[in-house]
N, CA, C and O atoms as CSV, one atom per row, in Angstrom:
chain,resi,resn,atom,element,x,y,z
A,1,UNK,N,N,16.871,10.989,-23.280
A,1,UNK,CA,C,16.284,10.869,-21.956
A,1,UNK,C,C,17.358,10.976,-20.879
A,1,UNK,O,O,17.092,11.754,-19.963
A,2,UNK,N,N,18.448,10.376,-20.829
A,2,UNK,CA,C,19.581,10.508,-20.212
A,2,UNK,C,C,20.276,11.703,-19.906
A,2,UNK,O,O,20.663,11.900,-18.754
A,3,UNK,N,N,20.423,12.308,-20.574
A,3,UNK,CA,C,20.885,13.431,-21.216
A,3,UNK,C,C,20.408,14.325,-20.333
A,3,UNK,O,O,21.058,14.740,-19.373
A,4,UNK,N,N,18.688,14.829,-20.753
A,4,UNK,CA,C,18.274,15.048,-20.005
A,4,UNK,C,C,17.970,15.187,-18.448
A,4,UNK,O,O,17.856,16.386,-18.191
A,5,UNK,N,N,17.808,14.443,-17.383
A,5,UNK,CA,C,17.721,13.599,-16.191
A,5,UNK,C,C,18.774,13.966,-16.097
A,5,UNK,O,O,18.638,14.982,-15.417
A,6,UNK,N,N,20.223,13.812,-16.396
A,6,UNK,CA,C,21.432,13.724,-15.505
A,6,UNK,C,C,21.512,15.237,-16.034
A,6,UNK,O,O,22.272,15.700,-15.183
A,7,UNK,N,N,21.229,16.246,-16.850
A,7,UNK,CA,C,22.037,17.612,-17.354
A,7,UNK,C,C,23.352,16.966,-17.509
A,7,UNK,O,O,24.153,17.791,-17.072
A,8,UNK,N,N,24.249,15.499,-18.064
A,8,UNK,CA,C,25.297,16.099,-18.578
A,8,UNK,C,C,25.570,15.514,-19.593
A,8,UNK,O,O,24.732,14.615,-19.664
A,9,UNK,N,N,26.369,15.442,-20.624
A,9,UNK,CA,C,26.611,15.137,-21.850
A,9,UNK,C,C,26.974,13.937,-22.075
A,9,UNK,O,O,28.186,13.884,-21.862
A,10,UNK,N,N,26.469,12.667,-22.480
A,10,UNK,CA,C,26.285,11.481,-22.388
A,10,UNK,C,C,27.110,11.198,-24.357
A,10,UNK,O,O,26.400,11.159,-25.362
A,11,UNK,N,N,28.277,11.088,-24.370
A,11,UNK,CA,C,28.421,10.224,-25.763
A,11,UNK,C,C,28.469,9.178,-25.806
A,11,UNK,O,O,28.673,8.261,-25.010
A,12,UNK,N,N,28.125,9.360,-27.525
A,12,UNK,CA,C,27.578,8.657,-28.116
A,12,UNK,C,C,27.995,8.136,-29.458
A,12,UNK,O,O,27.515,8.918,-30.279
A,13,UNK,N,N,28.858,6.904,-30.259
A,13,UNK,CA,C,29.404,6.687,-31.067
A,13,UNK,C,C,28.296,5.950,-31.650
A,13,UNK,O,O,27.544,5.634,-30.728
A,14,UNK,N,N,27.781,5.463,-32.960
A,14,UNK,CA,C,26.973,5.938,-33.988
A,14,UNK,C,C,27.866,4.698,-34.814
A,14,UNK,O,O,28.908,4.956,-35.416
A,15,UNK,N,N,27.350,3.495,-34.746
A,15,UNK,CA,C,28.538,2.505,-35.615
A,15,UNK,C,C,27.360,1.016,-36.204
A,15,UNK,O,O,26.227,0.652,-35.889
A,16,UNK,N,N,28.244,0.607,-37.022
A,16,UNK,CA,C,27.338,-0.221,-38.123
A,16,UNK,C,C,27.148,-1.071,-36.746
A,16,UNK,O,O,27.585,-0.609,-35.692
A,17,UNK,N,N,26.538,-2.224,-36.787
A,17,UNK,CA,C,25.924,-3.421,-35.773
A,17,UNK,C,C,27.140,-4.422,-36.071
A,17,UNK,O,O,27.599,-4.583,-37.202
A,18,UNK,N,N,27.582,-5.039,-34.988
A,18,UNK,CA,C,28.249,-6.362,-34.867
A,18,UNK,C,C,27.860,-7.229,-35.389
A,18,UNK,O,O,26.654,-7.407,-35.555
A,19,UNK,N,N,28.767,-8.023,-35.800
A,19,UNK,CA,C,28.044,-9.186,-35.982
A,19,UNK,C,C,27.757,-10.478,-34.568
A,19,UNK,O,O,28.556,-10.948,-33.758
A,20,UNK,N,N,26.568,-10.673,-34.728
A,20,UNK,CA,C,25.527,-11.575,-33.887
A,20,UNK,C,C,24.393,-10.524,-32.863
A,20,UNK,O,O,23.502,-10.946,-32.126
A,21,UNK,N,N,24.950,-8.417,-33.221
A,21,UNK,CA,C,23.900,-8.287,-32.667
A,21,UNK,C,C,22.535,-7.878,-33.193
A,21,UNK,O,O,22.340,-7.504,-34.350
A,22,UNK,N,N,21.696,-7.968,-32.341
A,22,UNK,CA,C,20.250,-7.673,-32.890
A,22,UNK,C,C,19.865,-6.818,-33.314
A,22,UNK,O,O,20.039,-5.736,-32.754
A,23,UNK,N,N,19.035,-6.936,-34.717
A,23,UNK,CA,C,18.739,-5.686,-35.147
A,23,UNK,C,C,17.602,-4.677,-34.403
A,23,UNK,O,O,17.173,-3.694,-35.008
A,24,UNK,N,N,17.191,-4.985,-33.149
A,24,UNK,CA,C,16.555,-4.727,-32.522
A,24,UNK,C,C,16.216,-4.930,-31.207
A,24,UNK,O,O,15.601,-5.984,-31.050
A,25,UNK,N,N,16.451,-4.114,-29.928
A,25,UNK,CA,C,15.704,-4.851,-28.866
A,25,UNK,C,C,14.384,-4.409,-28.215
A,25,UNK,O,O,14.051,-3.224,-28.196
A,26,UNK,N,N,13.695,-5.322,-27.723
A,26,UNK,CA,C,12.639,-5.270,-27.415
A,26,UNK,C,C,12.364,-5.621,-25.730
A,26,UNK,O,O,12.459,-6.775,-25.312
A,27,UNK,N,N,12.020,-4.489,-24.862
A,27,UNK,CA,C,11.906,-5.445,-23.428
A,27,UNK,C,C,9.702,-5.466,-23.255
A,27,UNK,O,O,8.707,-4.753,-23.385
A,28,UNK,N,N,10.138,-6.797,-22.906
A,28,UNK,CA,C,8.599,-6.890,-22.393
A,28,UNK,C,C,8.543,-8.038,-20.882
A,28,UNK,O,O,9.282,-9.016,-20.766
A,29,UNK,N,N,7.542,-7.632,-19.902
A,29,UNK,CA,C,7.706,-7.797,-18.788
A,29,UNK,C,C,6.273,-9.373,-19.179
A,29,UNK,O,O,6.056,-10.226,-18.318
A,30,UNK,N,N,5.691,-9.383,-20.279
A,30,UNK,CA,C,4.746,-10.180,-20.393
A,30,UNK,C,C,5.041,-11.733,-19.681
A,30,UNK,O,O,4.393,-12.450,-18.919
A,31,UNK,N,N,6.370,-11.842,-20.352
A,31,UNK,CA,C,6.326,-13.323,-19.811
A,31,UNK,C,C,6.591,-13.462,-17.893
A,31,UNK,O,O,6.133,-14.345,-17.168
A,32,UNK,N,N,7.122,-12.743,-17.643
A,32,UNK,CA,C,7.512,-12.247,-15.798
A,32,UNK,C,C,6.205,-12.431,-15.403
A,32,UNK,O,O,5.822,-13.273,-14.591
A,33,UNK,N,N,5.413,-11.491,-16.093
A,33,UNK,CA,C,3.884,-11.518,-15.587
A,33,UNK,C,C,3.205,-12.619,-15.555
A,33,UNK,O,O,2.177,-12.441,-14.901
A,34,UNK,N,N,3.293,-13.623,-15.934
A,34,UNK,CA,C,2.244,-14.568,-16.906
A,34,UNK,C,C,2.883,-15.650,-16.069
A,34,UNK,O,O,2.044,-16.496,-15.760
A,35,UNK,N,N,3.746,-15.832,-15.735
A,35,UNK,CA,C,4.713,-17.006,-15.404
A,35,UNK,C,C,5.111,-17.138,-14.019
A,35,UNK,O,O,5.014,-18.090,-13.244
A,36,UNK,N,N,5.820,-15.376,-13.807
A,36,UNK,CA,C,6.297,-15.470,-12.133
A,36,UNK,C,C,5.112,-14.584,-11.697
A,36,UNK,O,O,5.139,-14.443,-10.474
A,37,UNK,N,N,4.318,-14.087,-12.145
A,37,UNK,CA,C,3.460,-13.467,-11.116
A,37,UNK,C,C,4.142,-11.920,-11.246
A,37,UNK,O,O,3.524,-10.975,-10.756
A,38,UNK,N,N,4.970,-11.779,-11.680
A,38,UNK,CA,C,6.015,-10.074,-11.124
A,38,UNK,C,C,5.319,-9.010,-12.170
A,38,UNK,O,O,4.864,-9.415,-13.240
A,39,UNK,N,N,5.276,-7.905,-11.870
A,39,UNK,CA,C,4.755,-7.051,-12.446
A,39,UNK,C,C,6.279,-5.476,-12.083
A,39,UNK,O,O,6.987,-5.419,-11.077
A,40,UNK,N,N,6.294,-4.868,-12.817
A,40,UNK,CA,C,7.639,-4.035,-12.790
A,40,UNK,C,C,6.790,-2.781,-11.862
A,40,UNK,O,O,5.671,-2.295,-12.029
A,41,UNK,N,N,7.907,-2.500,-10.779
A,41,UNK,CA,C,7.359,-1.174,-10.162
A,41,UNK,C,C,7.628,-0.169,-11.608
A,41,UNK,O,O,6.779,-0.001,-12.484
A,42,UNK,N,N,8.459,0.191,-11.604
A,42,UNK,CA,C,8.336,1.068,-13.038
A,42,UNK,C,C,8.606,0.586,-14.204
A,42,UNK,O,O,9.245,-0.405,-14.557
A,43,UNK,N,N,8.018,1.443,-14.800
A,43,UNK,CA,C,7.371,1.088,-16.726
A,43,UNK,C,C,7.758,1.981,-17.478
A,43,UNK,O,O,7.847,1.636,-18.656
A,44,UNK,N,N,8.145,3.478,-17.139
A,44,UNK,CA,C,8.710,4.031,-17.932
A,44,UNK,C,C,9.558,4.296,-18.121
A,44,UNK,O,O,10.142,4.559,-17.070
A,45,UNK,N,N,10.658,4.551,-19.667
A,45,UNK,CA,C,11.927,4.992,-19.327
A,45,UNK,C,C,12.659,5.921,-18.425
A,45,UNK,O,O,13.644,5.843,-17.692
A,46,UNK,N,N,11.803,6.824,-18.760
A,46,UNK,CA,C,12.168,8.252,-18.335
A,46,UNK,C,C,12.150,8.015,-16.812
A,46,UNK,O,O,13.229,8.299,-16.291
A,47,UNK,N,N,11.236,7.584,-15.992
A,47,UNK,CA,C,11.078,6.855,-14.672
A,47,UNK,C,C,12.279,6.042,-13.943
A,47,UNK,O,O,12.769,6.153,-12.819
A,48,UNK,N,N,12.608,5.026,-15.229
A,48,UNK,CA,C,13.736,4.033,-14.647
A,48,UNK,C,C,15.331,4.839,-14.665
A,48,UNK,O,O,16.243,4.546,-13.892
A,49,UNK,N,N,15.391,5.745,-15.577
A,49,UNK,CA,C,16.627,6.033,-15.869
A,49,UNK,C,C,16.684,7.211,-14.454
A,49,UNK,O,O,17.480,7.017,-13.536
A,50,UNK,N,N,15.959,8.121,-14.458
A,50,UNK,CA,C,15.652,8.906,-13.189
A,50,UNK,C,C,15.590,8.399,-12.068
A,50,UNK,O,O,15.422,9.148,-11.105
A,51,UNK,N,N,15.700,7.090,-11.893
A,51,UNK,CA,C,15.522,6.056,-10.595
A,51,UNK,C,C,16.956,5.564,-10.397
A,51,UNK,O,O,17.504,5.466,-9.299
A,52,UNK,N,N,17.388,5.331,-11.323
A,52,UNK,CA,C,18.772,4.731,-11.556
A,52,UNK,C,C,19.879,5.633,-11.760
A,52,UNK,O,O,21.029,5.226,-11.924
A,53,UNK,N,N,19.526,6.949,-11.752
A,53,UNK,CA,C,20.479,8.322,-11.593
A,53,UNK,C,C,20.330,8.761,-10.517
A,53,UNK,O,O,21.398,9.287,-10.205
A,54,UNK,N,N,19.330,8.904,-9.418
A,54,UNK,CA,C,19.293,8.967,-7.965
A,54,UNK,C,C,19.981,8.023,-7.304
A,54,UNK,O,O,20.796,8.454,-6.488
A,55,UNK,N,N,19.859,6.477,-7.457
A,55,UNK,CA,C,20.419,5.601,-6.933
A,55,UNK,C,C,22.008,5.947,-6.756
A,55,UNK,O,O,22.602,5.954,-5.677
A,56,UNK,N,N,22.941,6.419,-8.869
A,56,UNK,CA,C,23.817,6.462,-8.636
A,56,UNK,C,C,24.505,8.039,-7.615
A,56,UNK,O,O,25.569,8.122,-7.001
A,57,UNK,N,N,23.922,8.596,-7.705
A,57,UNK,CA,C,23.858,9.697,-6.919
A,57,UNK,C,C,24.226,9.811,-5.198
A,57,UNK,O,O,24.917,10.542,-4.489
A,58,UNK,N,N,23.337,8.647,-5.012
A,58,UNK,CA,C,23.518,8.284,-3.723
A,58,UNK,C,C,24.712,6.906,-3.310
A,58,UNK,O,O,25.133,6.502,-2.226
A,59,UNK,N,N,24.951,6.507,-4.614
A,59,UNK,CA,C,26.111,5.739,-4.416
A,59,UNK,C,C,27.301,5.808,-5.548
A,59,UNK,O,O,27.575,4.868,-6.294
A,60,UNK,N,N,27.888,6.943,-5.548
A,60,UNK,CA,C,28.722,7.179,-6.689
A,60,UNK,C,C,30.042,5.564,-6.844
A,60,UNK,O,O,30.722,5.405,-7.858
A,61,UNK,N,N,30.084,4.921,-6.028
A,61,UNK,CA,C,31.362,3.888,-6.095
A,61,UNK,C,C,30.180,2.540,-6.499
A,61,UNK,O,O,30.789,1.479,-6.635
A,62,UNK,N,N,28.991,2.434,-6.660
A,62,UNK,CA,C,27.782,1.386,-6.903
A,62,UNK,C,C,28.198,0.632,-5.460
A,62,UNK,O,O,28.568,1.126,-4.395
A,63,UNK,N,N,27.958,-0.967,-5.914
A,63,UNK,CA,C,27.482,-1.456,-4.937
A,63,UNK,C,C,28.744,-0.912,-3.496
A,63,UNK,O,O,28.282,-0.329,-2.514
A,64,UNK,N,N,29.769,-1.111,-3.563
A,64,UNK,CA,C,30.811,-0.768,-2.067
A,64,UNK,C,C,29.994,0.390,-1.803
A,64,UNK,O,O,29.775,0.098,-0.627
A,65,UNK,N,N,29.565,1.134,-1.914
A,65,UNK,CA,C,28.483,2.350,-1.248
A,65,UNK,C,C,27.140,1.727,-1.064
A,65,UNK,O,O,26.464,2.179,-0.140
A,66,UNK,N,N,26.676,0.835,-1.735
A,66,UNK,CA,C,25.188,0.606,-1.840
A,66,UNK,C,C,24.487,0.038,-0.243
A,66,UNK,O,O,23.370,0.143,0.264
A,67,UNK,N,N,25.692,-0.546,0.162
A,67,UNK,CA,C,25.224,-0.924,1.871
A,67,UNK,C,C,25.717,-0.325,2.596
A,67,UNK,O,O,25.874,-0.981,3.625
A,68,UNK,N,N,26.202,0.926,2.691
A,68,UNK,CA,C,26.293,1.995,3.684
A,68,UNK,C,C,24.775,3.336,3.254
A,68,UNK,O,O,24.344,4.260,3.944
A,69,UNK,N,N,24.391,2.895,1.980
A,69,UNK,CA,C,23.250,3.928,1.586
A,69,UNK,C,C,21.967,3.396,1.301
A,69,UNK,O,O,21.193,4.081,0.632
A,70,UNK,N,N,21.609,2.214,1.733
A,70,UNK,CA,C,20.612,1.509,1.407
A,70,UNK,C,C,19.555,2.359,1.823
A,70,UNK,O,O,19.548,3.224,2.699
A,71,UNK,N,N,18.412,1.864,0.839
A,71,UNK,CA,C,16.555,2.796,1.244
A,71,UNK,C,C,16.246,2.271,2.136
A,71,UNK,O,O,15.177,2.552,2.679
């Protein structure tokens, strides 16, 4: 998906799991919902990563750019 969205070559090293990490992650917004009331403007990957490649786009140094380029 990355890959994609940005056109450029994103590596990628391919290695057994650490120990203490998870054999899996899972994001779910259920408990946000249920609890704080919050619901996610976006839900899809492909969405967030494309959201978050414009952002960096518009602020290549992150935040020290982020308040001279704010939405």
């Amino acid at each position: 998906t990355s890959r994609l969205i940005t056109g450029r070559e994103i590596k990628a090293l391919a290695a057994p799991r650490r120990a203490g990490d998870p054999s899996r992650l899972v994001a779910d917004a259920a408990k946000a919902r249920e609890i704080l009331g919050w619901n996610p403007k976006i839900t899809e990957l492909k969405d967030i990563v494309q959201s978050s490649w414009e952002w960096y786009q518009r602020n290549p140094s992150g935040y020290a750019d982020a308040s001279r380029n704010s939405i």
